[in-house]
C-alpha positions in Angstrom: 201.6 126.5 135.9 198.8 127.0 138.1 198.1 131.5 137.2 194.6 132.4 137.3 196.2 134.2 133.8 197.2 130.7 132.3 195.6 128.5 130.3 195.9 125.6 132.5 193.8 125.6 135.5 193.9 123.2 138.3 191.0 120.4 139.4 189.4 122.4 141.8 189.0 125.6 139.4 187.6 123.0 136.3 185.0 121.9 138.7 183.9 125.3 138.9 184.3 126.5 135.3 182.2 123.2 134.6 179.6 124.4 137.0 179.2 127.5 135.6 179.4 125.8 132.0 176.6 123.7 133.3 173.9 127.2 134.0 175.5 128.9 130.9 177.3 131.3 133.2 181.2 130.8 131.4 182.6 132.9 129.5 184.6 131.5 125.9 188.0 132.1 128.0 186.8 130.0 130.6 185.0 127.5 128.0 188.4 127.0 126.9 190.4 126.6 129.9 187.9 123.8 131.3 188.3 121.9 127.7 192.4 122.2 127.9 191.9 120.7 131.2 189.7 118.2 130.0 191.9 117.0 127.4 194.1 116.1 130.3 192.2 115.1 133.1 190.6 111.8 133.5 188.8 113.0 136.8 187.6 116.3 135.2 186.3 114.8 132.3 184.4 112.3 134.0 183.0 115.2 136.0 182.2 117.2 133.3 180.4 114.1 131.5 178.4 113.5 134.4 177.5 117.3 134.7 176.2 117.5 131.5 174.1 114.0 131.9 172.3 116.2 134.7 172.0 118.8 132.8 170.4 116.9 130.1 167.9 114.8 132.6 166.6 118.5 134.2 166.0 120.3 131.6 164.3 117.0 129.6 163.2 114.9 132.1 160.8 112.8 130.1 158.7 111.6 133.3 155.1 110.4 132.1 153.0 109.8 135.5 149.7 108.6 135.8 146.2 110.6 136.1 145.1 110.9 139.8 142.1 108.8 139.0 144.1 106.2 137.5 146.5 106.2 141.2 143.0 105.3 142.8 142.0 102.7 141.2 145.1 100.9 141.5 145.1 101.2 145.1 141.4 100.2 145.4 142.7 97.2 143.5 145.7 96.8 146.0 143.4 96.7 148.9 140.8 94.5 147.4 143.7 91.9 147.0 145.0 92.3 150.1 142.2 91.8 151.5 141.1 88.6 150.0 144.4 87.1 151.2 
């Protein structure tokens, strides 16, 4: 069952198809190997899930972060309570 010609591929090989999937490197054959194993595998498919959360968070990372001006003046303020303490 487990033929690099076959449709059904084992855990170690879905990892790497859904790698691949992951930087748009697979092919439709391989596409559909990883999804037959999918269907199958709890493990996989949590993988697989997981990949494509990462995916989603790198490419969209929605991060707002704070002027450099802003970063001083909280840290004057930091100091000037601290130092009142």
């Amino acid at each position: 069952m487990e033929t690099k010609k076959g449709i059904f591929v084992s855990c170690e090989e879905a990892n790497h198809l859904c790698d691949k999937g992951q930087y748009r490197e697979s092919s439709f054959w391989e596409k559909v190997k990883l999804n037959m194993h999918i269907l199958y595998c709890k493990v996989c498919r949590k993988y697989s899930m997981n990949n494509g959360k990462l995916t989603k968070l790198v490419t969209d990372p929605k991060v707002v972060s704070i002027t450099r001006m802003d970063k001083e003046e909280m840290k004057a303020r930091l100091q000037q309570k601290m130092s009142e303490k």
